[in-house]
C-alpha positions as CSV (number, residue, x, y, z in Angstrom):
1,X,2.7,-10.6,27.8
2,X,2.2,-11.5,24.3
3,X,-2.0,-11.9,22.8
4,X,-4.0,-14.5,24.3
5,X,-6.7,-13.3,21.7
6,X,-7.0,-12.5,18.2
7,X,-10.1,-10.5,16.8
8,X,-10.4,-11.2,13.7
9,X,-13.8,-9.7,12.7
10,X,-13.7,-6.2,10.9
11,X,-14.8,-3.1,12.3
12,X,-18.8,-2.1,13.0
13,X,-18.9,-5.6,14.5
14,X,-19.3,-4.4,18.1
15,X,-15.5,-4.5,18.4
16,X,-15.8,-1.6,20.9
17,X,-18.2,-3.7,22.8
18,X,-16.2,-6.9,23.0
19,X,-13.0,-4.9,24.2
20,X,-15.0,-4.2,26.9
21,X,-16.3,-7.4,27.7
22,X,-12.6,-9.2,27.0
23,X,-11.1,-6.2,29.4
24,X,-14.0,-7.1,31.9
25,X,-13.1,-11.1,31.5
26,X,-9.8,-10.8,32.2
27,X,-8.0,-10.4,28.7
28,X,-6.7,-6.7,28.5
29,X,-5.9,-4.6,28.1
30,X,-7.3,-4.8,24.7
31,X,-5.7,-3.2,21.4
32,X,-8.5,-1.4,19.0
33,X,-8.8,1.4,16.9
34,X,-9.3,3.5,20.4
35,X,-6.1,2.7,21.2
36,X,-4.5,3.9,17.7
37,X,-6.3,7.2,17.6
38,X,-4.9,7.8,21.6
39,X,-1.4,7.0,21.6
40,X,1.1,8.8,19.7
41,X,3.3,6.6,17.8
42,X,0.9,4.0,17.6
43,X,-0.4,4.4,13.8
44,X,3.2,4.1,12.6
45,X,3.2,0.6,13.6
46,X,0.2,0.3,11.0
47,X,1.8,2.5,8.2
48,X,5.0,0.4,8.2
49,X,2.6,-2.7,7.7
50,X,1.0,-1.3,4.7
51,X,4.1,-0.9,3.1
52,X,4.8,-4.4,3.8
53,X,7.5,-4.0,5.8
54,X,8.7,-6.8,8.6
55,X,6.7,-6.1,11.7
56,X,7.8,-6.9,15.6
57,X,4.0,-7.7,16.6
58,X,5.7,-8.0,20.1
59,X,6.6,-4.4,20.0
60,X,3.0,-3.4,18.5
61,X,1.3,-5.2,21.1
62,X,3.1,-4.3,24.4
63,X,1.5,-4.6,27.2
64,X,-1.6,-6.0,25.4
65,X,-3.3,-9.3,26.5
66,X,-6.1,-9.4,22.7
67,X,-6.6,-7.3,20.0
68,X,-9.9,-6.2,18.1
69,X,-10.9,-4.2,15.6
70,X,-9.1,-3.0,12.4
71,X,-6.2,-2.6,11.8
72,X,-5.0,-5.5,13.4
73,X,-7.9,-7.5,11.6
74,X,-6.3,-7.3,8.2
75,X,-3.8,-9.2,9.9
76,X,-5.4,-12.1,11.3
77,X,-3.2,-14.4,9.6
78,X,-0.2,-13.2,10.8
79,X,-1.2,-12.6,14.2
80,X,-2.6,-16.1,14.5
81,X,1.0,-17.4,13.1
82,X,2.9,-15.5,15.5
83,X,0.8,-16.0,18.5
84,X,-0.2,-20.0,18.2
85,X,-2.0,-20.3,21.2
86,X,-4.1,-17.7,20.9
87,X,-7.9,-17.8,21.0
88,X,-9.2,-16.4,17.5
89,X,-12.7,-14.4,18.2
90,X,-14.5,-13.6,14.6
91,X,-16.7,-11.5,15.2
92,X,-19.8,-11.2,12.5
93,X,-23.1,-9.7,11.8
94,X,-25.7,-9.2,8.9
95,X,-23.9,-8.1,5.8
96,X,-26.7,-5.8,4.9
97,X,-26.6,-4.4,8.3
98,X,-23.1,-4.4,8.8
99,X,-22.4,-2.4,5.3
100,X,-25.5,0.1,6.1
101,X,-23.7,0.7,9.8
102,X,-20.5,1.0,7.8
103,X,-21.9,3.9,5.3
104,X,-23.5,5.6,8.0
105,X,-20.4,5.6,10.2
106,X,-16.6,5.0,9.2
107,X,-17.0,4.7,5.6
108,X,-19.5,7.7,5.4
109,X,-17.8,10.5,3.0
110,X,-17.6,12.8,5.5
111,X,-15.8,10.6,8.1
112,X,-13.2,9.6,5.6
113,X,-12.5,13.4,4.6
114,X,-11.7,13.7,8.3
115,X,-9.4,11.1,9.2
116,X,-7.6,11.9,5.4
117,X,-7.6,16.0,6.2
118,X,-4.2,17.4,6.4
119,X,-4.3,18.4,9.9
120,X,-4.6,14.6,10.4
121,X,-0.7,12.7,11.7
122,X,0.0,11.6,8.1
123,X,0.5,8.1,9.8
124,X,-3.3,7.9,10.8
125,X,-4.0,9.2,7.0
126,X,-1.9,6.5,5.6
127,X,-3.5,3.5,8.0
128,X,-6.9,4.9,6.6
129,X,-5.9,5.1,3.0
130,X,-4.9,1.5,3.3
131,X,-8.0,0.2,5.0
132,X,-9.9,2.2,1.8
133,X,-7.6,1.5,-1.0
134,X,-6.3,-1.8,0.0
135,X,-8.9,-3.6,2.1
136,X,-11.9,-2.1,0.3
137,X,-10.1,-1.6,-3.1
138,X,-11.0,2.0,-3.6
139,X,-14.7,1.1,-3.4
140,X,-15.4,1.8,0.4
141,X,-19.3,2.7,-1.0
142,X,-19.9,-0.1,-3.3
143,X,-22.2,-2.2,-1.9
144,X,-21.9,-5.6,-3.6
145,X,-18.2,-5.0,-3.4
146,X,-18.2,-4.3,0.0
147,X,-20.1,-7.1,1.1
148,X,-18.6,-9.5,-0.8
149,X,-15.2,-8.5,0.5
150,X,-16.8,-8.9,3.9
151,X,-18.1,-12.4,3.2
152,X,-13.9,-13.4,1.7
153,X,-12.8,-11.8,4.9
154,X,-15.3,-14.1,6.6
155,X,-14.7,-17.1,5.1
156,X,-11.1,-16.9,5.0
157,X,-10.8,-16.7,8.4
158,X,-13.1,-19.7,9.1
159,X,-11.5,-21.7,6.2
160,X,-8.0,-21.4,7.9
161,X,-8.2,-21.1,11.7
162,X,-9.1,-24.7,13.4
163,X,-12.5,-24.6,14.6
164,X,-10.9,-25.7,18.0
165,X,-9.2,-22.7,18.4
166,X,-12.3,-20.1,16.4
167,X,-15.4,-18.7,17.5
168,X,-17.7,-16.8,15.1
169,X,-19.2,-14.6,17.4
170,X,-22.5,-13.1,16.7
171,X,-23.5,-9.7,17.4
172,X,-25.8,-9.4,20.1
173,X,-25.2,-13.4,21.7
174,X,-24.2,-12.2,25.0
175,X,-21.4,-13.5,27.8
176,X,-22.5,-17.0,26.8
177,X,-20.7,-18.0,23.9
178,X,-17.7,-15.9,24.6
179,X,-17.5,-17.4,28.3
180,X,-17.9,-20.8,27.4
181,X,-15.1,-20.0,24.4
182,X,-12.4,-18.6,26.7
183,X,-12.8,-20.8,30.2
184,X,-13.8,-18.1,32.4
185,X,-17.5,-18.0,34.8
186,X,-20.2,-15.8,32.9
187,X,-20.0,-12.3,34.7
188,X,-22.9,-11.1,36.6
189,X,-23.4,-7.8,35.0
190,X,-24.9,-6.7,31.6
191,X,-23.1,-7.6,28.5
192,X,-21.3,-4.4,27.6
193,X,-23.0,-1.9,24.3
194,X,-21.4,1.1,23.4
195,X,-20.6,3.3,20.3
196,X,-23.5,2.6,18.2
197,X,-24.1,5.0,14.7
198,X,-26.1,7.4,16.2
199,X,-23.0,8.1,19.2
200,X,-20.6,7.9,16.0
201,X,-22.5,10.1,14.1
202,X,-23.2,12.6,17.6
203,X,-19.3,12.8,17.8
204,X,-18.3,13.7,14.1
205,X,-20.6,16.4,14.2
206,X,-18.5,17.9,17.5
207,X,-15.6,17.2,15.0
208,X,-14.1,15.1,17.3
209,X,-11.6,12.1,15.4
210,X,-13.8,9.3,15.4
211,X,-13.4,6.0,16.3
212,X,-14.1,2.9,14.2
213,X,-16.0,0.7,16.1
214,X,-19.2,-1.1,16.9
């Protein structure tokens, strides 16, 4: 099948929401950290990656028509190398808002003891380590750091990828923008919302593995 679009924008960026709306458009099924957490197998793809090692991003993505969400966001790059025609979708929000989602979500302390515990698939506790260590450089709950790694991340993205082939998608801005982006007739049905902090928060306390998104 191979992607027709590349999410670029980090996690707590309503990733889970725009799955939905891509899925809903037309262009899914759509990889996220969902899908990583479901499928067995799936975080070895990522664990290989963080050791660098060469990746078959056909064999990640079978069966996939666009990607959002970590991990694959690290990867932007590559992905928008190995897929040229693909549609690159950054999706963005208010740094201060985005790190305080972030603290009070996937970066909180006692999300990160969970998805690290030992009863966690020590591939799923390696892809985390590496989004912690790696991406965030050991300073998931530093806030300048964070949000200045945020805004590299951000600019990087909108440095490299044409502005022909990018859209910096706001959170909260609708079928609009998206639509108009990828070609397709605005749906007439609400623009989809799921997974906010206070669901994320709601489903760590059942100790369920949580999910990165939103």
């Amino acid at each position: 099948m191979g992607l027709k679009v590349i999410g670029a924008g980090y996690g707590r960026t309503a990733t889970l929401s725009l799955k939905a709306a891509l899925e809903r458009l037309g262009f899914g099924p759509c990889y996220h950290m969902v899908e990583v957490l479901a499928h067995e197998g799936f975080a070895a793809h990522w664990a290989r990656a963080a050791r660098g090692e060469r990746m078959d991003w056909d064999a990640v993505f079978d069966g996939y028509a666009a990607t959002v969400d970590w991990p694959a966001a690290d990867y932007w790059r590559e992905l928008a190398d190995h897929y040229p025609e693909a549609r690159v979708i950054l999706s963005v929000r208010d740094p201060e808002s985005w790190f305080a989602s972030t603290q009070a979500t996937i970066f909180s302390s006692e999300n990160l003891a969970r998805l690290t515990a030992s009863d966690v698939p020590a591939d799923v506790r390696a892809m985390v380590r590496h989004l912690s260590e790696v991406t965030l450089g050991g300073r998931p709950h530093d806030r300048e750091h964070v949000i200045a790694t945020y805004e590299r991340h951000n600019e990087a993205v909108r440095r490299t990828i044409p502005p022909e082939r990018l859209l910096v998608y706001d959170v909260g801005a609708g079928w609009e923008p998206l639509c108009a982006f990828l070609g397709v007739p605005v749906p007439d049905l609400p623009y989809p919302r799921s997974n906010s902090s206070a669901e994320f928060r709601d489903r760590i306390s059942r100790g369920e593995l949580p999910r990165t998104a939103e």
